[in-house]
PDB file of N, CA, C and O in Angstrom:
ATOM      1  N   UNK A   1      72.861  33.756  25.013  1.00  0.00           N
ATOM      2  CA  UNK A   1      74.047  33.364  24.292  1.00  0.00           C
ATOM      3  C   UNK A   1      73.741  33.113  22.821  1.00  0.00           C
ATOM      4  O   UNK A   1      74.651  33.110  21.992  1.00  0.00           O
ATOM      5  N   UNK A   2      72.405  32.892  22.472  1.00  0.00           N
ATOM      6  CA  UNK A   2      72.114  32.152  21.303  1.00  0.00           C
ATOM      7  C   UNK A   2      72.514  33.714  20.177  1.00  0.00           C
ATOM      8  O   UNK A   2      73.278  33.748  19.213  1.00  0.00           O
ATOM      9  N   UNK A   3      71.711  34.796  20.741  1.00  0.00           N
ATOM     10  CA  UNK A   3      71.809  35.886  20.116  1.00  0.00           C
ATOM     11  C   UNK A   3      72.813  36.320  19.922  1.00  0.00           C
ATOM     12  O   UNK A   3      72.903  36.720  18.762  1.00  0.00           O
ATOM     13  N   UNK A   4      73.963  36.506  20.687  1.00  0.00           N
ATOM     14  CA  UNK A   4      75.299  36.424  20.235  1.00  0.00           C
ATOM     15  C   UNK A   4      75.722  35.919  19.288  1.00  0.00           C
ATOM     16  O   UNK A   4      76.114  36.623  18.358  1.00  0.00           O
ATOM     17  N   UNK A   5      75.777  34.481  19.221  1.00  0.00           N
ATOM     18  CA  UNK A   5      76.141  33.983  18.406  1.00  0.00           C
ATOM     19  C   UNK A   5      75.710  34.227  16.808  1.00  0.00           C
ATOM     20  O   UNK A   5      76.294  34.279  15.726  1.00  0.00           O
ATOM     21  N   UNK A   6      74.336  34.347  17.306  1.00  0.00           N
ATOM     22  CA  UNK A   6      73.856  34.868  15.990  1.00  0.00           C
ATOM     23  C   UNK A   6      74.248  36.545  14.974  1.00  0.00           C
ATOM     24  O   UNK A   6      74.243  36.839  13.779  1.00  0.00           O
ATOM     25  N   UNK A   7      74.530  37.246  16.199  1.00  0.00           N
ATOM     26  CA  UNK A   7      75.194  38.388  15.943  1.00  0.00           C
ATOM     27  C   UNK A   7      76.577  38.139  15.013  1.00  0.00           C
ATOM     28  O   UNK A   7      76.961  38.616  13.946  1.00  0.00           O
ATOM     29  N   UNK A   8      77.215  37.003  16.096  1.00  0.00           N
ATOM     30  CA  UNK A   8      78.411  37.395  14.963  1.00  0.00           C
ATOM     31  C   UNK A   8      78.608  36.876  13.581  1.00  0.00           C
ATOM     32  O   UNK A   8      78.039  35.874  13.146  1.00  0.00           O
ATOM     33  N   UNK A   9      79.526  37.684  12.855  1.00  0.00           N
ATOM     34  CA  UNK A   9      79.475  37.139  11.204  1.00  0.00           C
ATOM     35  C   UNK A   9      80.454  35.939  11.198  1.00  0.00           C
ATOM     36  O   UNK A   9      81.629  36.039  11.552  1.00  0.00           O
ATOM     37  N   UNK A  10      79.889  34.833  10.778  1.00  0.00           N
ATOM     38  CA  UNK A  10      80.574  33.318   9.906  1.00  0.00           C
ATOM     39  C   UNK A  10      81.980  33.634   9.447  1.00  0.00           C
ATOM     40  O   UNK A  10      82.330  34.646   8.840  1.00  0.00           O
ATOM     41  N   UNK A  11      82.704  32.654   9.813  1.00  0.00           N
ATOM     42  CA  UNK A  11      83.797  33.080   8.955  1.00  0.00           C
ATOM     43  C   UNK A  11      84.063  32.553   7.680  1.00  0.00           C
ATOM     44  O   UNK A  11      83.446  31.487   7.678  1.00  0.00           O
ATOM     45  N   UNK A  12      84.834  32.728   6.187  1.00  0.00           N
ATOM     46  CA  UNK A  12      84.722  32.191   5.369  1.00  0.00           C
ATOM     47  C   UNK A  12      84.718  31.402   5.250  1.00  0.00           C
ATOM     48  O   UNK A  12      85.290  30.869   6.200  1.00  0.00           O
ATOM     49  N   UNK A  13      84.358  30.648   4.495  1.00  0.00           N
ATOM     50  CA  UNK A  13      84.005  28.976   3.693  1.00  0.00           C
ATOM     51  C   UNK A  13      83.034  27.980   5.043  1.00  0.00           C
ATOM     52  O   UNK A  13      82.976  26.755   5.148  1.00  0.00           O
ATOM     53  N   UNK A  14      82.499  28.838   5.755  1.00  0.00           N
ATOM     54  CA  UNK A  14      81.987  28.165   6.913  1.00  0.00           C
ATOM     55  C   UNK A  14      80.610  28.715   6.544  1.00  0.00           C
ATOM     56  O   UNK A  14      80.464  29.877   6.166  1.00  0.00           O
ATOM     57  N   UNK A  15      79.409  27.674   6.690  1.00  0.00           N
ATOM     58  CA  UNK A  15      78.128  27.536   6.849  1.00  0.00           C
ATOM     59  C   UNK A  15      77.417  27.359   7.692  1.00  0.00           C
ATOM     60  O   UNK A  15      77.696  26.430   8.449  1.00  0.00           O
ATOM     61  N   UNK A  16      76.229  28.124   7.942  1.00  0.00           N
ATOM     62  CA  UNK A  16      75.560  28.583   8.563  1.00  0.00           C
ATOM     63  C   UNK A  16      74.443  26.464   9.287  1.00  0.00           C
ATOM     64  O   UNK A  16      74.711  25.323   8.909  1.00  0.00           O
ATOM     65  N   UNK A  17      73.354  26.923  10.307  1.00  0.00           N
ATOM     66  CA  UNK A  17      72.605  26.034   9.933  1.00  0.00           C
ATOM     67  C   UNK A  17      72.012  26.090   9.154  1.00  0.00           C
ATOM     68  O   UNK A  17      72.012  25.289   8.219  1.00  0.00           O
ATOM     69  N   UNK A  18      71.056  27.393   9.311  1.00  0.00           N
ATOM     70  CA  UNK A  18      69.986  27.571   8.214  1.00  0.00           C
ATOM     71  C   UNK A  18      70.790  27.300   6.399  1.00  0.00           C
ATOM     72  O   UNK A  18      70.102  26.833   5.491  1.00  0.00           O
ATOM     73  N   UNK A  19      71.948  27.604   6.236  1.00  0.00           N
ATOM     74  CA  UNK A  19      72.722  27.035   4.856  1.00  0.00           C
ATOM     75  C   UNK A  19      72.527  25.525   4.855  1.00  0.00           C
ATOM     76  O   UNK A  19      71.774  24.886   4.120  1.00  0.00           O
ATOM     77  N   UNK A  20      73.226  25.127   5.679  1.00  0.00           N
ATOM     78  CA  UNK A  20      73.122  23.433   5.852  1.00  0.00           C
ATOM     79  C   UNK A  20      71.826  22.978   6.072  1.00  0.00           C
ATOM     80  O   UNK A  20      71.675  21.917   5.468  1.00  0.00           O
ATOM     81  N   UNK A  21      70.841  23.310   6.663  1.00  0.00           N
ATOM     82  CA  UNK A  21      69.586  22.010   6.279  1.00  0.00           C
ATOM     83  C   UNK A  21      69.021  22.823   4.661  1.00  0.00           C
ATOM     84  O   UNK A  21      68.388  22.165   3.835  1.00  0.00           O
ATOM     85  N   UNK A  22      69.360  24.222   4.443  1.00  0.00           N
ATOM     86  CA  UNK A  22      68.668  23.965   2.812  1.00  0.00           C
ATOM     87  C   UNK A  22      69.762  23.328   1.686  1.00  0.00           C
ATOM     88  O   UNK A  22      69.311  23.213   0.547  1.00  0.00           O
ATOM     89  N   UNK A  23      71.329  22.852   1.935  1.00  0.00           N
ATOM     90  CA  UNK A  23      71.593  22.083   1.316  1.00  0.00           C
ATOM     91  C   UNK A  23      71.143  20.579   1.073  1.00  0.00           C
ATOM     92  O   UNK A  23      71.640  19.831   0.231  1.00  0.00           O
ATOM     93  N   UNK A  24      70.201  20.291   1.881  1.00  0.00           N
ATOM     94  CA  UNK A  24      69.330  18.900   1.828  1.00  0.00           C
ATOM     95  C   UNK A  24      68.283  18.558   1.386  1.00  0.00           C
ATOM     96  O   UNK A  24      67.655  17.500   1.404  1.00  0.00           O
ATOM     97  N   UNK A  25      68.037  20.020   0.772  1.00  0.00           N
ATOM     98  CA  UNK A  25      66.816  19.789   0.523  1.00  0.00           C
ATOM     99  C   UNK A  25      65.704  19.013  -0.578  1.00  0.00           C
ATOM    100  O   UNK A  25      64.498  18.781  -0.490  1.00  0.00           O
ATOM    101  N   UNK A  26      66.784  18.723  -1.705  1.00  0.00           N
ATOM    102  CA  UNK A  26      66.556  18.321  -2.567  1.00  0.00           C
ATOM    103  C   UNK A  26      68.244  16.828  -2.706  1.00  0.00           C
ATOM    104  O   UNK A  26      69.458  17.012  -2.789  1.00  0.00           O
ATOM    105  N   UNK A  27      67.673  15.948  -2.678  1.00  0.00           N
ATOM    106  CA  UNK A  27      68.691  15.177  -3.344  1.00  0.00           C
ATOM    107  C   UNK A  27      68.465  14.031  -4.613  1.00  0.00           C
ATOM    108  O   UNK A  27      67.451  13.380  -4.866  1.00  0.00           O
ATOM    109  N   UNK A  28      69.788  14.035  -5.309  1.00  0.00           N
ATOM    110  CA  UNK A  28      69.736  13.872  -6.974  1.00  0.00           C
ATOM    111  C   UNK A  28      70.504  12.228  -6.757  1.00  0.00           C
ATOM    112  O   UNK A  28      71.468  11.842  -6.096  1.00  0.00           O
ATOM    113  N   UNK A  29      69.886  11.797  -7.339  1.00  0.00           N
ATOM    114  CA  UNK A  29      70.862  10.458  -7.439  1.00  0.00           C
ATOM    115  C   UNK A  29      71.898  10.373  -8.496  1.00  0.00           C
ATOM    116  O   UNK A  29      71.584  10.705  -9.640  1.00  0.00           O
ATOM    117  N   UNK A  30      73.157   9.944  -8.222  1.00  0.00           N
ATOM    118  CA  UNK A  30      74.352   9.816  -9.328  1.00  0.00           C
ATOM    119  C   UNK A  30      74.285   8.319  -9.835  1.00  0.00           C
ATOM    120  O   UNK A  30      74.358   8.062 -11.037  1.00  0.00           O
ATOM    121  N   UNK A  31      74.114   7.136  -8.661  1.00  0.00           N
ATOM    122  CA  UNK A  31      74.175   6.109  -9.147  1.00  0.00           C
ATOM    123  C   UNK A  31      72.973   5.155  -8.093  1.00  0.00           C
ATOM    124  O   UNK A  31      72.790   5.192  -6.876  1.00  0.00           O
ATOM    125  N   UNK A  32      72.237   4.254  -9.298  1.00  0.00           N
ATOM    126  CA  UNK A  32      71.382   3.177  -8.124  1.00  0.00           C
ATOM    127  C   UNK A  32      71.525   2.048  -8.909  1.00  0.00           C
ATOM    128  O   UNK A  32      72.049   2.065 -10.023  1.00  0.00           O
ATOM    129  N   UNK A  33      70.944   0.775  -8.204  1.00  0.00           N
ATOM    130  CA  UNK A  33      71.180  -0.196  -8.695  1.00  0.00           C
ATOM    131  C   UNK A  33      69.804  -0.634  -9.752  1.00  0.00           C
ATOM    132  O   UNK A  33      68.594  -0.408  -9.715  1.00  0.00           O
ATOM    133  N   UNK A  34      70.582  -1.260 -10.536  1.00  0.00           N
ATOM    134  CA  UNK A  34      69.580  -1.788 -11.820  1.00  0.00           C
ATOM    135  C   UNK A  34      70.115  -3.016 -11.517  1.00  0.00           C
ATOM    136  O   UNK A  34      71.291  -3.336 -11.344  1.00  0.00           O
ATOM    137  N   UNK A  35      68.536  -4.032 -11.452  1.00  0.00           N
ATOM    138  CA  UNK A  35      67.986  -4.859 -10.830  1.00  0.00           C
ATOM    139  C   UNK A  35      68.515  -5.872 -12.684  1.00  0.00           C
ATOM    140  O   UNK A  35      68.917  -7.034 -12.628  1.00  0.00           O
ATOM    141  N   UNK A  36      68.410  -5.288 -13.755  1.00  0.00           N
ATOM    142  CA  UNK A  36      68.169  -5.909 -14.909  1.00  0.00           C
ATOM    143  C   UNK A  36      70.226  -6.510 -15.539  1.00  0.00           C
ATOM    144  O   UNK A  36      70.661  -7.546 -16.043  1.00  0.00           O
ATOM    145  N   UNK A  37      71.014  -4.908 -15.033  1.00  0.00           N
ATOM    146  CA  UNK A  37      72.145  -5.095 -15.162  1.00  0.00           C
ATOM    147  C   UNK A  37      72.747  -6.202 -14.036  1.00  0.00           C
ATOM    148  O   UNK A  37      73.685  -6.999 -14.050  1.00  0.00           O
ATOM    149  N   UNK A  38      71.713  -5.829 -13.058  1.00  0.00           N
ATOM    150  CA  UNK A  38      73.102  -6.643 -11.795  1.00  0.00           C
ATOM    151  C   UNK A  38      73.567  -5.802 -10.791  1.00  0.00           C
ATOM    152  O   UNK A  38      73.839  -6.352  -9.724  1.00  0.00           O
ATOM    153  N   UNK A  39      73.791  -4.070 -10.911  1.00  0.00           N
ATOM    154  CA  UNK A  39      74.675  -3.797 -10.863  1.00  0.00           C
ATOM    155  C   UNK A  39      74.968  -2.235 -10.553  1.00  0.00           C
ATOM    156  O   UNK A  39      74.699  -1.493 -11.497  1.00  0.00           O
ATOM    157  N   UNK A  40      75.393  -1.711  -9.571  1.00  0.00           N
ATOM    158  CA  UNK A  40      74.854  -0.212  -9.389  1.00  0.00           C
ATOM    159  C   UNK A  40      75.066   0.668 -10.663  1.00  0.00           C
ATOM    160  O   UNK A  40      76.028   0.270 -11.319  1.00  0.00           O
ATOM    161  N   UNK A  41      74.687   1.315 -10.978  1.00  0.00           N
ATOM    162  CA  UNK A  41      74.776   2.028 -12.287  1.00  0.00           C
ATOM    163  C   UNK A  41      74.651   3.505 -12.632  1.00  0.00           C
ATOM    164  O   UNK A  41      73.610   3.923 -12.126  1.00  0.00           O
ATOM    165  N   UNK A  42      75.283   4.441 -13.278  1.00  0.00           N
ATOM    166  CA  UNK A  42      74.896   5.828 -13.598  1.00  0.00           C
ATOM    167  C   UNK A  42      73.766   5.687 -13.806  1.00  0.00           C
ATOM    168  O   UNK A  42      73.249   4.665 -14.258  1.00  0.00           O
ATOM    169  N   UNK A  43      72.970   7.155 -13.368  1.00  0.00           N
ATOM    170  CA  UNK A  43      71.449   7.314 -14.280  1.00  0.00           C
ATOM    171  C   UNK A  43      71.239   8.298 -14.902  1.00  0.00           C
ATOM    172  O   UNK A  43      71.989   9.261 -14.738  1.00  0.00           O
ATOM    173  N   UNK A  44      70.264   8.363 -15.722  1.00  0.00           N
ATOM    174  CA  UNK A  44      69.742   9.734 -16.623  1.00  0.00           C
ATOM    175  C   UNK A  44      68.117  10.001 -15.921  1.00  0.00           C
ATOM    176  O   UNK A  44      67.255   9.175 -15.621  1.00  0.00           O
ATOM    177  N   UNK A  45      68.123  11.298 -15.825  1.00  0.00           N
ATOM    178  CA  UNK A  45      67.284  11.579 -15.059  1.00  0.00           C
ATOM    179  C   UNK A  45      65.779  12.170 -16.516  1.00  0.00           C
ATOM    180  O   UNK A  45      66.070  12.665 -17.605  1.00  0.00           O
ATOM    181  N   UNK A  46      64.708  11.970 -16.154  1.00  0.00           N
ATOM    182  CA  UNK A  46      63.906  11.893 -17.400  1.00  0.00           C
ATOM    183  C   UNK A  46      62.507  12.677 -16.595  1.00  0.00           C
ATOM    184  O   UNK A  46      62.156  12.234 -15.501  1.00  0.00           O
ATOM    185  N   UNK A  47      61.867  13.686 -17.134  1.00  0.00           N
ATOM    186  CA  UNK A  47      60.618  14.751 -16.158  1.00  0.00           C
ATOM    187  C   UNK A  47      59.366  13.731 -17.272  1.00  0.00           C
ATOM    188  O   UNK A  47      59.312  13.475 -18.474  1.00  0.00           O
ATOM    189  N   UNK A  48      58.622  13.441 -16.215  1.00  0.00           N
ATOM    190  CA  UNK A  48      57.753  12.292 -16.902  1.00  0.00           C
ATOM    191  C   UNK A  48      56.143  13.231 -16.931  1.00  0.00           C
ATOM    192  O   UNK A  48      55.418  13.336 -17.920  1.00  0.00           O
ATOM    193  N   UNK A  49      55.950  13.685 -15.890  1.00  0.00           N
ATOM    194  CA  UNK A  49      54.586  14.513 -15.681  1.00  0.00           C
ATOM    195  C   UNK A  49      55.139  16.200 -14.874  1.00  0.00           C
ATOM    196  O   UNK A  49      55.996  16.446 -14.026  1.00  0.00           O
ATOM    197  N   UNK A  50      54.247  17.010 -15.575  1.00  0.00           N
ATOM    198  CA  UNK A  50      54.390  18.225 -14.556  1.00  0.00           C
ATOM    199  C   UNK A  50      53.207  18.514 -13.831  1.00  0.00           C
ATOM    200  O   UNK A  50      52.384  19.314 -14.276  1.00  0.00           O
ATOM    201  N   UNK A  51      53.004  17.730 -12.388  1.00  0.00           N
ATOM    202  CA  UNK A  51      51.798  17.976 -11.725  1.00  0.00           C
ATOM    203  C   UNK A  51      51.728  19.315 -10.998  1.00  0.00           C
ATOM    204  O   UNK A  51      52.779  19.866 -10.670  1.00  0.00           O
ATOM    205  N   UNK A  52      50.136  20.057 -10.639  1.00  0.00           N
ATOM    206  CA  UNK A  52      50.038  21.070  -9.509  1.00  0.00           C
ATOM    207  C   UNK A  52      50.614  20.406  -8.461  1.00  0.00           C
ATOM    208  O   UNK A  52      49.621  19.751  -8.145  1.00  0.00           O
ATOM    209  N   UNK A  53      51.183  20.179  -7.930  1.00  0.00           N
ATOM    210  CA  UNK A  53      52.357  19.972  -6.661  1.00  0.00           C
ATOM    211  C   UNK A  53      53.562  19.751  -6.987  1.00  0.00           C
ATOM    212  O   UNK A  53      54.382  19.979  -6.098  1.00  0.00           O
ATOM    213  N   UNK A  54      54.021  19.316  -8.139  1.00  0.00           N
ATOM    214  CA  UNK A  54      55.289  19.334  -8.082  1.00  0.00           C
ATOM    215  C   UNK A  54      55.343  18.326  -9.498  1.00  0.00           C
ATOM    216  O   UNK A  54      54.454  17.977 -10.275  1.00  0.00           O
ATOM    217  N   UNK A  55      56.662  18.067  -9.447  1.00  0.00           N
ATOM    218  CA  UNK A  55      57.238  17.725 -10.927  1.00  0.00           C
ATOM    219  C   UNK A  55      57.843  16.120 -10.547  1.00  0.00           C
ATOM    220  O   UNK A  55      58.772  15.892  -9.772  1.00  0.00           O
ATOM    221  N   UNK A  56      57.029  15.071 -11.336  1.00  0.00           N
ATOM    222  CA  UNK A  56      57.527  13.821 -11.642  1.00  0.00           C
ATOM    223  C   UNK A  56      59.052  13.689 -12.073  1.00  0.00           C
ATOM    224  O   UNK A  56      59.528  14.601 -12.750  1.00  0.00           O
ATOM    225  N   UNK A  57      59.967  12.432 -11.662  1.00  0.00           N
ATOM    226  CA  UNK A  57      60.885  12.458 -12.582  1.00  0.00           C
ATOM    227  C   UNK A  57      60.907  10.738 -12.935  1.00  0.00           C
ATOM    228  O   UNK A  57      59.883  10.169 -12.558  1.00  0.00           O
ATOM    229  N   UNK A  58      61.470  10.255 -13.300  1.00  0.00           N
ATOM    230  CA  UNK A  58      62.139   9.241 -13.353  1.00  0.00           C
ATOM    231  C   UNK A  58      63.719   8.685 -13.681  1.00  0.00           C
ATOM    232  O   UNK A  58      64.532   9.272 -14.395  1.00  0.00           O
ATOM    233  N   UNK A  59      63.879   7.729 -13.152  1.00  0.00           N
ATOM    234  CA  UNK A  59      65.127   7.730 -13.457  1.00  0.00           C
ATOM    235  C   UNK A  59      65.808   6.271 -14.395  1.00  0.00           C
ATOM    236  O   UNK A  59      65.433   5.105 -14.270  1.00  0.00           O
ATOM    237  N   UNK A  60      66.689   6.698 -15.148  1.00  0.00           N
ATOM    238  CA  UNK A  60      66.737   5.064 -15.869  1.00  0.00           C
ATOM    239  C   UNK A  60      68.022   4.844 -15.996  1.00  0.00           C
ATOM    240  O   UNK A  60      68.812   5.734 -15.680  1.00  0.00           O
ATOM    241  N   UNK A  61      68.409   3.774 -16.419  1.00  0.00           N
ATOM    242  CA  UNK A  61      70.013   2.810 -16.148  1.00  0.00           C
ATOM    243  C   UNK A  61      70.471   3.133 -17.444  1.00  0.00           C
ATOM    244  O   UNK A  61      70.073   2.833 -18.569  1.00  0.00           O
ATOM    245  N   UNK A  62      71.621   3.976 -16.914  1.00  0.00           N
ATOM    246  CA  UNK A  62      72.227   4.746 -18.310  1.00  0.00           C
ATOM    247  C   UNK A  62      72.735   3.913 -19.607  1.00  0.00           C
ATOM    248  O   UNK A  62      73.024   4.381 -20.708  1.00  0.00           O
ATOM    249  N   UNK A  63      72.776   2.326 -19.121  1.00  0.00           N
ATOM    250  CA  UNK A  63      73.362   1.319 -20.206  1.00  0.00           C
ATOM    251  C   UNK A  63      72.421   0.487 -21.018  1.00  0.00           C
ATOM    252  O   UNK A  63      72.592   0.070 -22.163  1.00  0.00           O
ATOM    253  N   UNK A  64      71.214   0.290 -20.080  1.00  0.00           N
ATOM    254  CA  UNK A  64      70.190  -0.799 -20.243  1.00  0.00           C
ATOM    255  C   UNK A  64      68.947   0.111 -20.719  1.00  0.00           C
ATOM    256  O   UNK A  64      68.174  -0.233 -21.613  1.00  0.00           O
ATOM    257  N   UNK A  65      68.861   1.329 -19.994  1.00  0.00           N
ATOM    258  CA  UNK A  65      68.020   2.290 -20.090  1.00  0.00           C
ATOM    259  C   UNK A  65      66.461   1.902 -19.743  1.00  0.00           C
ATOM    260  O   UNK A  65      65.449   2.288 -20.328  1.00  0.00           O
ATOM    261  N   UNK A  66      66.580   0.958 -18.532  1.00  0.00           N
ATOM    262  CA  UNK A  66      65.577   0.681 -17.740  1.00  0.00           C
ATOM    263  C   UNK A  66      65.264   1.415 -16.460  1.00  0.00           C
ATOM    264  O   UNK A  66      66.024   2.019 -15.702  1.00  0.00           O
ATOM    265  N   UNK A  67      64.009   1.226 -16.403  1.00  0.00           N
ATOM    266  CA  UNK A  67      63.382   2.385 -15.342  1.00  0.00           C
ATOM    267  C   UNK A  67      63.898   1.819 -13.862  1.00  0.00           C
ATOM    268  O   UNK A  67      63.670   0.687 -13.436  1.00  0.00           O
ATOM    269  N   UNK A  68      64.625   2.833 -13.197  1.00  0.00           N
ATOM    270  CA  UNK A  68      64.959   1.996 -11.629  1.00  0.00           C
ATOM    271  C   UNK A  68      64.541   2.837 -11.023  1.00  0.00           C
ATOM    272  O   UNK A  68      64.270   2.356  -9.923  1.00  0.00           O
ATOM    273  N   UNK A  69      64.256   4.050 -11.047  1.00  0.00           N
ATOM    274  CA  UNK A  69      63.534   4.587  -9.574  1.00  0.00           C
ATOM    275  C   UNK A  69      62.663   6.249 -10.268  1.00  0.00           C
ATOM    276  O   UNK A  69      62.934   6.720 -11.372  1.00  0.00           O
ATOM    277  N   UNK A  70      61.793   6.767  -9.434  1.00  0.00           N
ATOM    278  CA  UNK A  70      61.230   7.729  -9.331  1.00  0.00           C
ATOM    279  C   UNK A  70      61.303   8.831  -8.279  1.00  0.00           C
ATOM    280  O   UNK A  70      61.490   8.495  -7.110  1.00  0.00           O
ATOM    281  N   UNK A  71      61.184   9.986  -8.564  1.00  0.00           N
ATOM    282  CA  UNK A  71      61.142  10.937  -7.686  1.00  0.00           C
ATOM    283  C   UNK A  71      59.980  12.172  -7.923  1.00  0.00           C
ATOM    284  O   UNK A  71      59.494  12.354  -9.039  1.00  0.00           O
ATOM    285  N   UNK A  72      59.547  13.099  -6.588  1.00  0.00           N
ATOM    286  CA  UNK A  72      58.830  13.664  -7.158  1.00  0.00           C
ATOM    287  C   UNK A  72      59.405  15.031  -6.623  1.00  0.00           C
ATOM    288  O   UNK A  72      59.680  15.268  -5.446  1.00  0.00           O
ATOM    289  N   UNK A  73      59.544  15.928  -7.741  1.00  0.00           N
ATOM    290  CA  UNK A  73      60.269  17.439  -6.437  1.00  0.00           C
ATOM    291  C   UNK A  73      59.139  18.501  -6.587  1.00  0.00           C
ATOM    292  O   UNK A  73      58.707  19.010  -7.621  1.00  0.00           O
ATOM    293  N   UNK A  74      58.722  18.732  -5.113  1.00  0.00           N
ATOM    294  CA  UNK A  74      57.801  19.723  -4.639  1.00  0.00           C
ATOM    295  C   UNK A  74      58.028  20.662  -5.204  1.00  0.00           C
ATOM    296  O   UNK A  74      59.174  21.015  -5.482  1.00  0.00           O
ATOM    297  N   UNK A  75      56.914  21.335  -5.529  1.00  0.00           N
ATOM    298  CA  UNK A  75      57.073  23.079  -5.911  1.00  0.00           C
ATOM    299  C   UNK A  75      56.670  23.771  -4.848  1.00  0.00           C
ATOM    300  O   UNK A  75      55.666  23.582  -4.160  1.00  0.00           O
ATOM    301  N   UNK A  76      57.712  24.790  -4.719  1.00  0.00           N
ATOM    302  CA  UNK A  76      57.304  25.858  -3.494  1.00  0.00           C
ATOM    303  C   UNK A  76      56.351  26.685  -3.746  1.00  0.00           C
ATOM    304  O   UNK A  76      55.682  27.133  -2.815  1.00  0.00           O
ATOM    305  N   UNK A  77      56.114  27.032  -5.005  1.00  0.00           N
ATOM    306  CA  UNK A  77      55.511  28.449  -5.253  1.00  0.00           C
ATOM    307  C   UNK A  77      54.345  27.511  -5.728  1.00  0.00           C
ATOM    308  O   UNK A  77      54.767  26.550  -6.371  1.00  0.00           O
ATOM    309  N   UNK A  78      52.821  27.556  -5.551  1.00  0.00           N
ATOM    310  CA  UNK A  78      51.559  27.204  -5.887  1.00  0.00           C
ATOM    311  C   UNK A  78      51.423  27.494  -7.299  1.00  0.00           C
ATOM    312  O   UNK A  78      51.981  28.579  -7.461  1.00  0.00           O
ATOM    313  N   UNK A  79      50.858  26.980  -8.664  1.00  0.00           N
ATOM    314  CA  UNK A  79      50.795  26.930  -9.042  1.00  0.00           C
ATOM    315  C   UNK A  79      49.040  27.315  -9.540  1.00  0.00           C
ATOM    316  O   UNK A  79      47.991  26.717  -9.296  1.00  0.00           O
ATOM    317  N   UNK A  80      49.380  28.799 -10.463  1.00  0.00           N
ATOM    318  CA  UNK A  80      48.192  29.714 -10.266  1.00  0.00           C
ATOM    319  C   UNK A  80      47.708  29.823 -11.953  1.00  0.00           C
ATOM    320  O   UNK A  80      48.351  30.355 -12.858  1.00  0.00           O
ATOM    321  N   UNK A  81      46.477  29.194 -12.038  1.00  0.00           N
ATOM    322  CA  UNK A  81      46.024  28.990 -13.383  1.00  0.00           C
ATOM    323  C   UNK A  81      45.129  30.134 -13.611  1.00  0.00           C
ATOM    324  O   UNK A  81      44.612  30.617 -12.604  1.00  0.00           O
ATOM    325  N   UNK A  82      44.866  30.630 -14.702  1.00  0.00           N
ATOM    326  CA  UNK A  82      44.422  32.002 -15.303  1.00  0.00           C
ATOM    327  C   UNK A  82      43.255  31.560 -16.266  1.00  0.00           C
ATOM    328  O   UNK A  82      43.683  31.036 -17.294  1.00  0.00           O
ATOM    329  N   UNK A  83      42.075  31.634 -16.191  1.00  0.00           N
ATOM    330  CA  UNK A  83      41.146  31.172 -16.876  1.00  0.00           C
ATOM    331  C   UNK A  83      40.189  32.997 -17.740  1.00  0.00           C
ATOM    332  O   UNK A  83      39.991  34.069 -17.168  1.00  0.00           O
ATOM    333  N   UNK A  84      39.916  32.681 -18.894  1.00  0.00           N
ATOM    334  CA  UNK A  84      38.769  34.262 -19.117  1.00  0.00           C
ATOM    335  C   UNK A  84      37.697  33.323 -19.126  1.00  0.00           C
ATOM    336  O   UNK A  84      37.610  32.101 -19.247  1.00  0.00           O
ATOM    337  N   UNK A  85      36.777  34.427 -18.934  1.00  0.00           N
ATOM    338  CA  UNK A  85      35.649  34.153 -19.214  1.00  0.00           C
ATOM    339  C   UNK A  85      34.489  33.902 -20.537  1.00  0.00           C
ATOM    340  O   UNK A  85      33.322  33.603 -20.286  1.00  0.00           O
TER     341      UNK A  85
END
């Protein structure tokens, strides 16, 4: 039955699984709380380091512009350094 299903085509505006778990894959924060305001708050998102695994961010309180949280987003593709001799 599974193959069936898989056979047939989606109908519009309808998503797949494989669509739906890579919509998760990455999530962005709109608002967190700043500990300094009080108070949940917009943030600005700020790339602090670009490591071989992936890319630092931080995030800060769009009013106070204090640091409230960090993230780190994986890189898929390995990161391939080119040296001469």
């Amino acid at each position: 039955m599974d193959e069936i299903a898989r056979r047939r085509p989606t109908r519009p505006g309808r998503t797949t699984t494989r669509d739906r778990a890579s919509q998760f894959d990455q999530f962005e924060a709109s608002s967190l709380f700043c500990p300094r305001c009080k108070r949940a708050v917009p943030v600005r998102k700020r790339l602090l380091l670009v490591l071989p695994d992936g890319e630092r961010y931080e995030y800060l309180c769009a009013f106070c512009s204090s640091s409230i949280g960090r993230k780190v987003e994986e890189v898929k593709t390995k990161i391939q350094l080119i040296t001469t001799p």
